[in-house]
N, C-alpha and C positions, 0 to 999 in steps of 0.2 A: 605282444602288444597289450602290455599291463601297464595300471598308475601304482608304483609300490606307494602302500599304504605302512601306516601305524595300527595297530589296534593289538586289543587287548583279545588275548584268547580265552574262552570259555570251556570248561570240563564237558567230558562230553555226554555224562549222563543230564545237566541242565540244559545243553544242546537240544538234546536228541527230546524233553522234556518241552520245551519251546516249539522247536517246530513240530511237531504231534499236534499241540494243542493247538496251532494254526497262530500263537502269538509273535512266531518270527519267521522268516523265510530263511530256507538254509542258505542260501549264499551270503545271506546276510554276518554269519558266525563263523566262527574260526579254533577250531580247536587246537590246540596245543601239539605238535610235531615234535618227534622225538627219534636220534637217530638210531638207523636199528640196530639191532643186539650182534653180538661176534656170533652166533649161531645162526643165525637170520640173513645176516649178509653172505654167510658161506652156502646157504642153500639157494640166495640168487646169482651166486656166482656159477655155480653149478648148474643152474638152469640155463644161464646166458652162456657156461660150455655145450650143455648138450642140442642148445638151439639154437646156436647162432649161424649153424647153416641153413636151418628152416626159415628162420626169423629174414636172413638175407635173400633166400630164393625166393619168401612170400613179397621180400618189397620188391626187388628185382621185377616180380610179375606184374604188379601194381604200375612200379614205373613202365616200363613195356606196353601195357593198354594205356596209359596215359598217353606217350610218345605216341603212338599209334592215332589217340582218334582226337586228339586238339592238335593242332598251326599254329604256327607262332611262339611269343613268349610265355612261357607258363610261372603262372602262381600260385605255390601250392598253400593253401591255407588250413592248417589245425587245429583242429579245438582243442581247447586248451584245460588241462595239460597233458590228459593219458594220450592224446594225438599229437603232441610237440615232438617228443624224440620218432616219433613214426614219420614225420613230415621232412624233419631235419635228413632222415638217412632215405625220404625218397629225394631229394631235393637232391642230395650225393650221388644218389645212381642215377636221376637224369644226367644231370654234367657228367659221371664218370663212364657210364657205360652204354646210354642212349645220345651222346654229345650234344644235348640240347641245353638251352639256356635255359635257367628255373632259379625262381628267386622264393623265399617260403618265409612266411608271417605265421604263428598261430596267435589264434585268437580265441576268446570267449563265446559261449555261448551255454544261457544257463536254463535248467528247465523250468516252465512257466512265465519265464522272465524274458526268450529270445536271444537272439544274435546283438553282438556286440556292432549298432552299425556303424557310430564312429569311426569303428579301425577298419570296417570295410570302406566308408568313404574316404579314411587318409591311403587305404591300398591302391582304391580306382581311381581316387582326384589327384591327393598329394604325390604320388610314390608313379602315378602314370601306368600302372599294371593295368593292359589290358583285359576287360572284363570276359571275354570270348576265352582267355589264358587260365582262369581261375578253376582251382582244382579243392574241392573241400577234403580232406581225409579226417580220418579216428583213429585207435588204436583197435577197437572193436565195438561188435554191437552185441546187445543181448535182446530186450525184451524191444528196444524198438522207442523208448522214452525221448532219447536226443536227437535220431532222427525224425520223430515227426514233429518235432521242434523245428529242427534244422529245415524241411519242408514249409514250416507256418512263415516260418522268418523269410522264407528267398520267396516263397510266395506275394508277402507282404511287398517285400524288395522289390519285386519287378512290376507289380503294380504302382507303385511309386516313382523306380525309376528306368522305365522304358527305353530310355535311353543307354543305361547299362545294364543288360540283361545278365542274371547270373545262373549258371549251371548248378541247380543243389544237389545232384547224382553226389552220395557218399561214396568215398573209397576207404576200405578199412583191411586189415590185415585178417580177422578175424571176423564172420559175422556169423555164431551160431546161430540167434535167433531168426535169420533168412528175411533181413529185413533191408540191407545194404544193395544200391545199383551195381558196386563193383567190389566184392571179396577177394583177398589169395584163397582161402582157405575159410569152410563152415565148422573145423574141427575144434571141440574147445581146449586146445592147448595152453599153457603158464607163456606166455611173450612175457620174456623176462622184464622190460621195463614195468608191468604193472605194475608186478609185485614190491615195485620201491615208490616212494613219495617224491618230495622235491629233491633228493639224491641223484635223480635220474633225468629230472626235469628241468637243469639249470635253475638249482636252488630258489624255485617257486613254489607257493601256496598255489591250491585251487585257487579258479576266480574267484573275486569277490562283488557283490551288488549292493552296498547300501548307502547312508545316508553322508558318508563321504565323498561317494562320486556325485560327482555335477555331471550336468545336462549335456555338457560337450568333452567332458572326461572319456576318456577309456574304462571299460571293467577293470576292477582292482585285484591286488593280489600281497601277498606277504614274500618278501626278499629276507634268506635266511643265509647271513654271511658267515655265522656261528659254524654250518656246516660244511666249509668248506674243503675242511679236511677228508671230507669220507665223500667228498664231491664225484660221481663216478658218471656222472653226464655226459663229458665228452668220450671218457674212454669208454663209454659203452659204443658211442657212435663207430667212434675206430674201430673198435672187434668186430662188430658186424659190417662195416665198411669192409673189411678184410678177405673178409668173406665175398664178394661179389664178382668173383673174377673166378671162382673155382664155383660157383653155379649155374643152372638157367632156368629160363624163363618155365613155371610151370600153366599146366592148361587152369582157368579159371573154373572155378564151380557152375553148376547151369541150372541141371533139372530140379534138381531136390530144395531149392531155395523155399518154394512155395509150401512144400511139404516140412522144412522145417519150421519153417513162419509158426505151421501148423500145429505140429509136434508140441514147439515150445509153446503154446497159449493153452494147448489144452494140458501139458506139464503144471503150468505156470495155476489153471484153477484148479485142480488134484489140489496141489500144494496147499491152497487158500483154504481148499475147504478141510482139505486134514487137519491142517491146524490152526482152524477157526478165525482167520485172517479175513479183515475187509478192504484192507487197503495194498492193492498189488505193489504199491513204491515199498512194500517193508519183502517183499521179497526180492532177492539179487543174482539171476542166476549167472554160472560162470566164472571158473580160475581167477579173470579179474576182480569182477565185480567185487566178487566172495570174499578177495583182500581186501579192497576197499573198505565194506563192510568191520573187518576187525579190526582193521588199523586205526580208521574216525567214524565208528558210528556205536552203537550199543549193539552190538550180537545179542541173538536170541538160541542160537542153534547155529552149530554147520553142518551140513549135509553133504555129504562125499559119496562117491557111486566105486571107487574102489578106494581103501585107508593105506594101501601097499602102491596107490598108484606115487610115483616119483614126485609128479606134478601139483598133487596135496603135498607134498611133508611141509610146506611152510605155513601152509594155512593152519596143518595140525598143530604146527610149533605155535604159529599165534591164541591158535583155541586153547592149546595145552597150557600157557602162559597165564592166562586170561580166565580160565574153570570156565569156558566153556564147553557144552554139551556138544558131541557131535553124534550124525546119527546116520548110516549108512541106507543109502538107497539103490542096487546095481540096477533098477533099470531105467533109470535118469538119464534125459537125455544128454547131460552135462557131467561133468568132473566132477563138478562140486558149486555148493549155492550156499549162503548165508543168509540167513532171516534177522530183520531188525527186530528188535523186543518191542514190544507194541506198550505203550503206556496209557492205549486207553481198555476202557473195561469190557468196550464192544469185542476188543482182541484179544481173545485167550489164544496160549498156543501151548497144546496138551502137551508132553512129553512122549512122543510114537515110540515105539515098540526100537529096540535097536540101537537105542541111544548109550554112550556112554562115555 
């Protein structure tokens, strides 16, 4: 539930220049998309083989505590976009293997900006989806940023509208940082979808927020028809749809939630203070994030916890690509993390022991 927009993209070192200096908000900009390379796309192909039974039994579990603890009609709603193809293939295994009725929107929601409520009021007024039905998903969480977002915003919501109360319990496939009500999995594995942009996402930009949308607009976004060709959206859907009849249901994560919470914040200031960092958003921990990070943002480092692990070789390929630094950490609680290049002078980030 996007208003495709026009606009013009910006490089992304004046990007990442911009928002540092606090003269534009990132949603605001749009970097330039580019489709990925024949070596890039063979290493997500290869991830989305050797995971697509994981990837299926962790949504399989997700749908399963859904069915289980909502009545009624359900609608699953994701934030958009690393939770689009996550919501798409649980929306498939309710109807295909819980036989329940689910209908799935994703939507925006940006950080320090909020939920998109427009396309929440066309879900509960226009569209009639019962509010008691509404199920939020992600693709994962790390440090904990869009969910306490996603808490301000339904907090806000149901102050306002009492009337339709909404459940902001996250469900995510992935939640190392132990910050999610409903995880498959705290493990930080490569979910093949991250590791692609709007490839995977039904040829979308991230949202977008600026002074193109109006007051009763939807969040905005870039529709890229140019890439149609290497469009592999739905057919990701289908392989892991494929999948869900030769899995089950596994047990959900319980105790260590807290204990990861933990792990990753005191991971997360180690980090800052090593390399002299004051602003925790330039650190990314996490398989996804970490591509995020190289694909639209200025890398400063990657940091990888084994360089032989399967689940870096694309991130290597992106650093290797790029002359970025990487720099090995084995007792990280993660795969691997990117650091944003800090452009102001408060943030130096030394060059640690290990880099190469």
């Amino acid at each position: 539930m996007l208003k495709p927009l026009r606009m013009q993209s910006i490089e992304i070192g004046d990007k990442e220049s911009l928002i540092q200096s606090g003269a534009r908000h990132y949603s605001e900009l749009l970097t330039p998309e580019r489709l990925p390379s024949a070596r890039y796309m063979e290493l997500f192909l290869q991830l989305t083989e050797k995971y697509a039974m994981r990837m299926a039994a962790d949504v399989l579990t997700l749908a399963r505590r859904i069915a289980g603890a909502r009545s009624g009609p359900l609608t699953i709603v994701s934030l958009a976009r690393a939770g689009t193809p996550v919501g798409a293939l649980l929306t498939r295994a309710l109807r295909m293997c819980c036989q329940r009725e689910a209908r799935h929107y994703s939507i925006s929601i940006i950080r320090d900006r909020g939920i998109d409520e427009n396309a929440l009021h066309y879900i509960l007024r226009d569209a009639h989806c019962p509010a008691a039905g509404v199920v939020f998903v992600d693709g994962w969480t790390a440090k904990g940023v869009i969910k306490r977002e996603l808490d301000q915003a339904i907090g806000g919501w149901n102050a306002r509208h009492p009337d339709m109360p909404l459940d902001g319990a996250l469900h995510v496939l992935c939640d190392i940082g132990g910050v999610a009500e409903v995880a498959a999995s705290r493990d930080d594995y490569a979910i093949p979808s991250g590791v692609l942009n709007a490839t995977v996402s039904g040829l979308v930009s991230r949202s977008i927020l600026n002074d193109q949308i109006l007051s009763t607009d939807f969040h905005g976004c870039v529709f890229y028809p140019e890439f149609i060709v290497e469009d592999r959206s739905n057919w990701f859907l289908d392989r892991i749809s494929r999948c869900f009849s030769e899995v089950s249901e596994q047990r959900l994560p319980s105790a260590d939630k807290a204990e990861r919470a933990e792990e990753t914040a005191a991971w997360v200031k180690d980090c800052m203070i090593m390399h002299g960092l004051t602003d925790i958003n330039l650190i990314k921990p996490g398989v996804a994030e970490a591509t995020r990070v190289l694909l639209r943002r200025v890398p400063d480092r990657l940091i990888v916890r084994d360089p032989a692990d399967a689940d870096v070789q694309h991130l290597l390929n992106l650093a290797e690509s790029s002359h970025i630094p990487v720099t090995q950490d084995p007792g990280m609680p993660f795969r691997a993390v990117s650091l944003i290049r800090s452009l102001r002078s408060s943030d130096t980030t030394p060059a640690p022991r290990g880099s190469r």
